[in-house]
N, C-alpha and C positions, 0 to 999 in steps of 0.2 A: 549253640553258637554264641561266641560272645558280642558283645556291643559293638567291641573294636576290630573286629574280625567280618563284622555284615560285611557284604561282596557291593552294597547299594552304597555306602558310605566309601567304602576302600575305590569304588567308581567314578565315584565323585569325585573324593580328593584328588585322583588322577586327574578327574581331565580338567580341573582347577589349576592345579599345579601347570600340563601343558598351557592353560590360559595365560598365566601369571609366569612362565618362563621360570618356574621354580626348581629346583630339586625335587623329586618325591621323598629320598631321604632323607631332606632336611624339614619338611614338612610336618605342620602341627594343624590337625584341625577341632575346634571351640565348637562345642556345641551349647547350648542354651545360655548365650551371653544375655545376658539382658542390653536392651538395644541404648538408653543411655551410657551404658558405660566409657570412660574415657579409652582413649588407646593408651598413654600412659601406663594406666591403671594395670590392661589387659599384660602386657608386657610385665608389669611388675609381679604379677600373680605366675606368670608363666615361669619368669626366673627363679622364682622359690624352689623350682626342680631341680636340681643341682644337674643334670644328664643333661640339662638342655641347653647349658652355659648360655650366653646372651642370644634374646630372641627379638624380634623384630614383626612388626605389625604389616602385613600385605593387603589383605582383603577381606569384605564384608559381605551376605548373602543374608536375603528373609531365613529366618530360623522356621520351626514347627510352628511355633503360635508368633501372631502381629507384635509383642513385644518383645522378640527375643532374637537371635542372631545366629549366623554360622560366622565363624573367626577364623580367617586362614593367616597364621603366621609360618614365619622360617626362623630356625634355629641358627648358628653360627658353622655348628659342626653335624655331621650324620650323627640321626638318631636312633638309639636302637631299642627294639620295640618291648625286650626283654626287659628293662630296666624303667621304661617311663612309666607314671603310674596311669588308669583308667579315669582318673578323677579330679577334679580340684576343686577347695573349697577356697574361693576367694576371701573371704571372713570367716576368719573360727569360730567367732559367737553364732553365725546365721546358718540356715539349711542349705543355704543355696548352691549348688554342684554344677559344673562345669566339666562337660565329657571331653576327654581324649581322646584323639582318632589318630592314628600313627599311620605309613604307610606299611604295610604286611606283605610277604610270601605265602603265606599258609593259602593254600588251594583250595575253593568252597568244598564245602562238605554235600556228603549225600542228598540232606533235604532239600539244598539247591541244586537244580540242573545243569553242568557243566554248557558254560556259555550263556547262560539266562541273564546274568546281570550285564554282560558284555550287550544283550538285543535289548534289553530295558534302558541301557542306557543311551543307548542308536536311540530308540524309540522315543526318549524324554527329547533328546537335541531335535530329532525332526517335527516332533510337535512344539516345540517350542519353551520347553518346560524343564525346568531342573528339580534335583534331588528333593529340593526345598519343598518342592510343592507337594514332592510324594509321602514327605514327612509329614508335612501339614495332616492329612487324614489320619497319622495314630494318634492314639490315644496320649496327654501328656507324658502322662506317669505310668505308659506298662506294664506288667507282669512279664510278660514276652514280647518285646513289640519287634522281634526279628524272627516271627515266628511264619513258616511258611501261608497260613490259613492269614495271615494278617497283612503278609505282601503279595497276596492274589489279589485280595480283597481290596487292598488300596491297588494295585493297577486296575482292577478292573474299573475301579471309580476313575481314576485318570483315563483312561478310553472313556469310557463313557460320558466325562465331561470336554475331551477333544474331537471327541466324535460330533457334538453338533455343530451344524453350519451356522457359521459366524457370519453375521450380517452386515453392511457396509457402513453401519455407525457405530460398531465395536468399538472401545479403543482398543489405539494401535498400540504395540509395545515400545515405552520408553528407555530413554537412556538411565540410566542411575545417574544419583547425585553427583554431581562434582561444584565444590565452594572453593576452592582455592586456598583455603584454610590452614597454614601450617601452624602444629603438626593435624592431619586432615583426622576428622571427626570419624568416630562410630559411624557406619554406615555412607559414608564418603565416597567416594573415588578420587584416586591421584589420578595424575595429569597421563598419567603412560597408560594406565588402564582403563580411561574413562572414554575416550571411544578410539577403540583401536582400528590398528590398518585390518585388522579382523572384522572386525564390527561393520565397517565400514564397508567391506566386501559384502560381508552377508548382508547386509539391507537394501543394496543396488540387486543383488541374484534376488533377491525374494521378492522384489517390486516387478521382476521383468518374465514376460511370458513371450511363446511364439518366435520369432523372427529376429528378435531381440534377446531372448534366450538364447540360443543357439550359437550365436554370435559372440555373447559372454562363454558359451562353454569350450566356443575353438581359441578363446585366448588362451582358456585356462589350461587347455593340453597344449598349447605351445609355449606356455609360459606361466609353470605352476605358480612364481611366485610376485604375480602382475599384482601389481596396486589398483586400489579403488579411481585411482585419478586414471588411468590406463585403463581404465574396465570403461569408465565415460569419455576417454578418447576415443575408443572403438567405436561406441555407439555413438559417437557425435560425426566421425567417417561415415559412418554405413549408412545412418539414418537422416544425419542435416544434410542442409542448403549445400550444394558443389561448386556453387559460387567462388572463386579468391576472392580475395580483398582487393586487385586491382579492380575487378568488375562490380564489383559491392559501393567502393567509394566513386567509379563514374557513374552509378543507380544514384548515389546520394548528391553529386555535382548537377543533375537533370531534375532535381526535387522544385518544382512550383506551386506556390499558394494556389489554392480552388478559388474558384468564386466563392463568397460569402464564407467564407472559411476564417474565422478571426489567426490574430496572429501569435496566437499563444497554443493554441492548436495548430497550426502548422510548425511550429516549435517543439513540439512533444512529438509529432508524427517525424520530425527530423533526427531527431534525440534515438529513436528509436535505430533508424537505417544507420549512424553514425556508431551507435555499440555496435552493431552486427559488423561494421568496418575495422574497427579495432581490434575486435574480437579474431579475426580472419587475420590480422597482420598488415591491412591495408594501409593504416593509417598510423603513425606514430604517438602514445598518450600524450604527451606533450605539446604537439597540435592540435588536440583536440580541441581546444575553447578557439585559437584563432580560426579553423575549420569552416564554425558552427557560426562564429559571426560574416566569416564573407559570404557561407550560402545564405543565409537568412536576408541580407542586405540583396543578395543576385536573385534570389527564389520570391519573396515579398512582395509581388506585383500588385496586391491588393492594399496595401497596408504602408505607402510611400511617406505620408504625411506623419506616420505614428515612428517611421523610421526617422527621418529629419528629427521631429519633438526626442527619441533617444539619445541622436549623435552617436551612433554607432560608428560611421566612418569615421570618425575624430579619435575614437577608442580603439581600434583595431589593433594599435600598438602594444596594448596592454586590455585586451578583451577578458569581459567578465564571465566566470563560472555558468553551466547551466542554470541552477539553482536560482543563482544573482538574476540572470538574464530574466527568467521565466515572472521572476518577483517585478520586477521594473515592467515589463510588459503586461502581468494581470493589473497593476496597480495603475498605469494610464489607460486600459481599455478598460477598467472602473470608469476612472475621470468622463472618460468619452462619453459614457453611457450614461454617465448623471448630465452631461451637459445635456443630450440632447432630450432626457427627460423635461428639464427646466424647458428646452425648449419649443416642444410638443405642448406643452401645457399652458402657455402664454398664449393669452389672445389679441390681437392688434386691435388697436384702438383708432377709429375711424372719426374724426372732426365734422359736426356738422358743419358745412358750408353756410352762405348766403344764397341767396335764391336766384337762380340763373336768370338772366334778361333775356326774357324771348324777343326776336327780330319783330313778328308783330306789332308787340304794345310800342315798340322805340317807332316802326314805320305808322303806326296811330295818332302819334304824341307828334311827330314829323307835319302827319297832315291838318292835325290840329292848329297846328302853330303856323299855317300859310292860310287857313280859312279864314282865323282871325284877325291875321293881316289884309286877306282882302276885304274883311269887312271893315277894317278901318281907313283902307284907301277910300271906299266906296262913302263911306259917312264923311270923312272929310270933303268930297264933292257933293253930296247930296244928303240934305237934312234931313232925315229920316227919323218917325218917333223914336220914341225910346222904348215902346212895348215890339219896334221888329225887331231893334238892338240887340235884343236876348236870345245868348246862344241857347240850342236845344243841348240837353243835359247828352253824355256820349255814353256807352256802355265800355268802360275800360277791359280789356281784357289781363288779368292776373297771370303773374308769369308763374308756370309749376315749378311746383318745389323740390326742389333737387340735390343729393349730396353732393354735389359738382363744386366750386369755388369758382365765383365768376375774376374775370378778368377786372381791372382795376379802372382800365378805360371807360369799358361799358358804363359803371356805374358811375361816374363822374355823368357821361352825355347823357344817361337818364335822369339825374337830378338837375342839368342844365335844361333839360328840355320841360320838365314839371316846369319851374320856375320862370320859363319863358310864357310859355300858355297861361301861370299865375298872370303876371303881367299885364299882357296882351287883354283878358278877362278884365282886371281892372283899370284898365284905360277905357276900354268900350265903355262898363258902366260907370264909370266918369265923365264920358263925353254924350251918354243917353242924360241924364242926369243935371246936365248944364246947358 
């Protein structure tokens, strides 16, 4: 069996070609590119064939080894298999050989079992896995490497490394490159084939189990050829909220701040109900920011003061973005919360007072001040020494001390009345005295 004739290869190119919306007859496939190589380049090495008239670069696949390639070009006109050669050397001075894959008729032969490559290749798509991978286990440089004992031998390694159960930190399988790059690099994806309405299909079925399966498969027999946007409409009927949008946006018109609920959080809790309105048809995009400021102003029960410091109703005219909003509101519930740090942490400074006038010592100092009035009425009638003249010394009583500030009064008639009993004191021993 020849190189170009394996049923594994001629499999491939097929259901590449269905990928890539190709021809099969126009179809060229590149085996061991080296994975640097320009497209350019590939193209120019291809037209050296004179059969192949101008060819064109479509698509790129892991080769056998990490640096090398599978090349799917298309030629201009059907190619015929009779006349292309098996081979190409990119550089004549170098070793380097570039296989040709053409698409064929020729019917496998005996040592392969009619239909074997047709289940191998069922078998690579449902596990997940292309040609590439099954190349990957020959040998680089064969002897035979299409040789029955050598494609047992690698399938049975492919089971045996899709047979074990994959764990839920696997990775997941990625998209291929796409850079936008014209003309798009070695190993690339253009823009058509980089994630197709294909792709797109199979990763929403492969994600879905159960009830939700089932649900993707009666689209599909009613409508083989439903879009991925249409696979998640379904499931967005069956499975979301039954809610309209009318009844969505009166949920969002009844929205009230919580107690102790700042106001930038009940702004993201609003933000929230307000997509689901939109989303539903409730609400028109265009409404959306003047919406979201009257509820905020109607809803805000707790937050009156921080609305006023915004001027939000002054704006309403021309109402600001969520984004914008959300920014202005964390930035004065900052302010807020440093003021009332500063103010938590001051302590009041308390004056000591004067020393309060107790009514006692003033009713003391009262009766002080009539005893030695009568004792001067009574000496001016009656001569009396001078040793009974002498008052006996009094026990003053001291007024407590007290942060209080006395009245202004008080202390004026307690220094009138000291200064009366001075007096009074020395007139008696004046008049003992003389």
């Amino acid at each position: 069996m020849s190189f170009r004739s394996n049923p594994l290869l001629q499999n491939e190119l097929a259901d590449w070609c269905r990928e890539a919306g190709i021809d099969p007859a126009r179809a060229l496939l590149l085996t061991g590119v080296p994975e640097s190589t320009e497209v350019t380049h590939i193209e120019e090495v291809a037209e050296r064939v004179k059969v192949f008239l101008r060819v064109r670069f479509r698509d790129t696949k892991k080769g056998a080894t990490p640096s090398s390639l599978l090349v799917l070009c298309e030629s201009k006109e059907a190619v015929d298999p009779t006349r292309c050669p098996t081979e190409l050397k990119p550089n004549p001075d170098d070793e380097e050989i570039w296989m040709v894959i053409t698409a064929t008729d020729q019917a496998p032969t005996m040592a392969t079992p009619a239909g074997f490559a047709d289940k191998l290749s069922k078998l690579l798509r449902d596990e997940g896995k292309s040609m590439t991978d099954l190349q990957a286990l020959f040998p680089p440089f064969s002897s035979n490497p299409s040789s029955p004992e050598s494609i047992i031998r690698a399938v049975g390694e492919i089971l045996e490394k899709t047979a074990r159960p994959q764990s839920d930190s696997s990775a997941y399988r990625r998209l291929r490159t796409f850079s936008g790059t014209i003309p798009t690099p070695a190993g690339d994806e253009t823009m058509e084939h980089w994630c197709s309405e294909k792709e797109k299909r199979r990763r929403i079925v492969e994600s879905l189990k159960g009830p939700a399966l089932e649900i993707i498969k009666a689209v599909r027999l009613s409508s083989p050829d439903a879009s991925a946007l249409q696979y998640l409409e379904a499931l967005e009927s069956s499975f979301g909220s039954s809610d309209s949008g009318e009844d969505l946006y009166f949920a969002f018109w009844l929205l009230l701040q919580c107690p102790g609920e700042s106001l930038s959080d009940f702004l993201r809790r609003m933000e929230k109900s307000l997509t689901k309105v939109v989303q539903r048809g409730g609400l028109y995009p265009a409404n959306v920011d003047k919406a979201r400021v009257d509820q905020l102003i109607r809803g805000a029960v707790e937050s009156d003061m921080m609305l006023l410091q915004l001027r939000l109703r002054e704006r309403k005219a021309r109402p600001p973005t969520f984004l914008s909003l959300l920014n202005e509101i964390c930035e004065a519930e900052e302010g807020e919360s440093s003021r009332r740090k500063i103010t938590a942490t001051a302590k009041p400074i308390h004056v000591q007072g004067e020393e309060k006038v107790c009514p006692i010592f003033v009713h003391e100092l009262k009766a002080e001040i009539q005893e030695l009035r009568t004792q001067l009425r009574g000496d001016s009638s009656n001569n009396l020494p001078a040793s009974s003249m002498m008052l006996e010394p009094r026990i003053k009583l001291r007024p407590p001390n007290t942060t209080d500030a006395p009245e202004a009064g008080k202390d004026f008639e307690v220094h009138a009345l000291k200064k009366q009993v001075q007096q009074l004191q020395q007139q008696l021993v004046a008049m003992s005295v003389g």
